[in-house]
C-alpha angles and dihedrals in degrees: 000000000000124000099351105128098095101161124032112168089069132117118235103229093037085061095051093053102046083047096049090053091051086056095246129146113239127173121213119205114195131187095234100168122020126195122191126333117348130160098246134023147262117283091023111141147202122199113205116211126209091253095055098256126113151178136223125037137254092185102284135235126087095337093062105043081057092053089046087056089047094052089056089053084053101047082051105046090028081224117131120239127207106205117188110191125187106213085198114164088296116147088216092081092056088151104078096295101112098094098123095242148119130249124181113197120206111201120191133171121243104208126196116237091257117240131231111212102193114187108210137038101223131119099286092050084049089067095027094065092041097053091040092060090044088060098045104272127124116226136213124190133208147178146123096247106087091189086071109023094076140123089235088070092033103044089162105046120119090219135358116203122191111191140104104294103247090043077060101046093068094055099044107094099223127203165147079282099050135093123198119208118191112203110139128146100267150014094260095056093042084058094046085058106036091054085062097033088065103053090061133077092243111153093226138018115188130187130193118223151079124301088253088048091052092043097054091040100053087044085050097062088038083061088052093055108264123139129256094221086067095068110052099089090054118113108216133180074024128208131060124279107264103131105261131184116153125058088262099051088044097049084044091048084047096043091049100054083049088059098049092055091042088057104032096211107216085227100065102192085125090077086061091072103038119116107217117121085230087056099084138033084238101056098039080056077067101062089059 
């Protein structure tokens, strides 16, 4: 664990909130049943940041640097854990922590509501944002077109940006929670956004188009001297196939593959229909 307490003076549940509206995983670990003598008390808690560090105290020692690792595991699996420990005479726990009692930890995730960033403001965003928000995500719209990129089209939408499209990248907060959509009205644009969209951590980057779209584009950027590696984890031609014909299946097909990647299903035959030329063995024999 190390030196990972950065900031001590901070409440618990101001924290949470400050780092769920950046967007940022946290995992909080709570005493929820004490037996006996321990050196702190029941309902004491911990919250665990992205970066390792973390505010707030469930007694220290070697309970809690176990608690700190499984609140790595959580933030990861965005599964809860329940962890009982017995402080019984050990030597192990040599800070405090002989005290002869029972402590049971309840760690839980506290996920952001995940955001949608959709480039472009065409048909198929229209729907896109609409069927996002629907699904719990919060979307954000964007294009350089201000006749389109407007809260009168996208009554729903967390955010519309109208700018050229590089004055808007240094300003997104992008992260493990956020999904980049790429939708906007040519080829050239889709490549001005896709050179930034894959140097972020972004969960998921989507792009629309045809096989043969998705093929030059990605050789395009190769000749420019990006890697290959960069692009495996790009979904393009994006959605699942369904299908789809009209702005509203597309947007469903779309919706639905985000939420696919936002869940992990432990049964992974999704991937099976979807479209992206990274999907299957055959089509990435394509890219060569």
């Amino acid at each position: 664990m190390g030196n990972s307490r950065i900031i001590e003076d901070v409440d618990v549940f101001d924290e949470l909130v400050r780092l769920r509206r950046l967007g940022q995983k946290s995992a909080l670990a709570t005493i929820v049943q004490v037996n006996g003598s321990i050196p702190s008390f029941e309902s004491a808690k911990m919250l665990v940041r992205e970066d390792g560090t973390f505010v707030g105290t469930i007694g220290g020692g070697c309970v809690e640097a176990e608690v700190w690792n499984a609140a790595r595991e959580v933030m990861d699996t965005e599964k809860p854990k329940h962890l009982s420990f017995s402080l019984g005479q050990d030597a192990a726990y040599d800070n405090g922590l002989i005290c002869g009692g029972q402590l049971n930890v309840f760690v839980e995730p506290v996920i952001p509501q995940p955001r949608a960033l959709i480039f472009g403001a065409g048909h198929i965003s229209k729907s896109l944002s609409k069927v996002a928000t629907l699904a719990g995500f919060e979307s954000v719209v964007i294009d350089n077109r201000e006749a389109f990129a407007n809260k009168e089209r996208f009554p729903e939408a967390a955010e519309v940006i109208s700018d050229e499209y590089e004055s808007v990248f240094p300003g997104l907060n992008v992260n493990s929670t956020t999904y980049i959509v790429i939708v906007t009205r040519g080829h050239r644009d889709d490549m001005r956004v896709l050179r930034w969209a894959v140097s972020t951590p972004a969960k998921y980057i989507a792009m629309i188009g045809s096989k043969r779209k998705t093929i030059a584009t990605i050789h395009e950027l190769q000749k420019e001297g990006f890697p290959r590696e960069l692009f495996e984890r790009i979904y393009a031609p994006m959605g699942l196939e369904i299908g789809a014909v009209t702005p509203e299946e597309i947007a469903v097909s779309v919706v639905a593959e985000m939420i696919a990647v936002r869940r992990a299903p432990k049964d992974e035959a999704w991937r099976s229909v979807a479209k992206s030329v990274f999907a299957h063995e055959r089509l990435k024999a394509l890219l060569k």
